[in-house]
N, C-alpha and C positions, 0 to 999 in steps of 0.2 A: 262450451262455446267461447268462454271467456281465451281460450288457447287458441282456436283457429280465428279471432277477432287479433289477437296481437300477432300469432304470424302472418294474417295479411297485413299487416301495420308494416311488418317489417320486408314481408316480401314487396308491398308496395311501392316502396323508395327504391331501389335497384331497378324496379320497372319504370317507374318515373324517369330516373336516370340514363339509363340504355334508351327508351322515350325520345331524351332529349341529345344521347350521343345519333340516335339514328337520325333524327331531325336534320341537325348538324351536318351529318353525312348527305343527306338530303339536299339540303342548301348547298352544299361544298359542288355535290354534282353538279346542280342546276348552273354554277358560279363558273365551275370549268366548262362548261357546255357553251355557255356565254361566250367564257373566254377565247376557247376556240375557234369559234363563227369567229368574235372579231379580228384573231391573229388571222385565221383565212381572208378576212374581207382588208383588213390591213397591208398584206401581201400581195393581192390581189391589185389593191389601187397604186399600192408603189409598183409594182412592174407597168399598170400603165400609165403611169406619172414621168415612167423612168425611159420608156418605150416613146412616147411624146415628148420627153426635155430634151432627151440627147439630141435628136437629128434636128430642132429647133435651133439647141445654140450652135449645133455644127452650120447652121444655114447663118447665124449671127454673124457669127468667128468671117466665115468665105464674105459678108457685108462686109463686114468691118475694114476687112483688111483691102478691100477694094475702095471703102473709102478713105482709106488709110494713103493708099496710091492716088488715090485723084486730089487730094489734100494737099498731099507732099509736091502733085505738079505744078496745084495752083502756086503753093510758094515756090517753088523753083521761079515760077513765071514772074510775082509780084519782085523774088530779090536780083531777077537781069532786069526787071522796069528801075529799080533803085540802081542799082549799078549806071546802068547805061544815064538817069537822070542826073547821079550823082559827077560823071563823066562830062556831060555836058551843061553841066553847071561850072564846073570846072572850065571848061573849054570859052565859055561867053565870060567867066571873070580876066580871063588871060589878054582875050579878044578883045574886052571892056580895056583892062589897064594896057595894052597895044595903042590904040587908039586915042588913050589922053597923053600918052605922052609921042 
């Protein structure tokens, strides 16, 4: 008895081990399985993150640039009102020194 009490002793520990390699193996699965789902749920939200951004800033971009244009008219418009004031500032100083002498 005293022989089959030490070879479980000894067979024991390898089972212990292997135990704990399968465990491991175990966990590792579960961890990929995890992983998985969330590389698909990851995928999944950036296509449609990416399917909503684009045609959004494409609709920014066409704003923008429209107000880009109405921008650029307004100062067109503001630099002939200085032109034209600067002009006729000019034109009443001339008219002014005409007139005193």
């Amino acid at each position: 008895m005293a022989q089959s009490c030490y070879s479980q002793s000894l067979d024991s520990l390898p089972i212990k081990e292997l135990n704990n390699e399968f465990l491991k193996g175990i966990s590792a699965r579960e961890r990929l399985q995890y992983l998985k789902n969330t590389v698909k749920l990851d995928s999944l939200q950036l296509s449609l993150y990416k399917d909503s951004v684009v045609p959004n800033l494409q609709l920014q971009v066409k704003d923008s640039k429209k107000e880009i244009i109405r921008l650029n008219t307004v100062i067109d418009d503001k630099n002939y009102f200085i032109k034209l004031y600067r002009y006729t500032c000019i034109a009443l100083t001339f008219l002014t020194i005409g007139l005193i002498f």
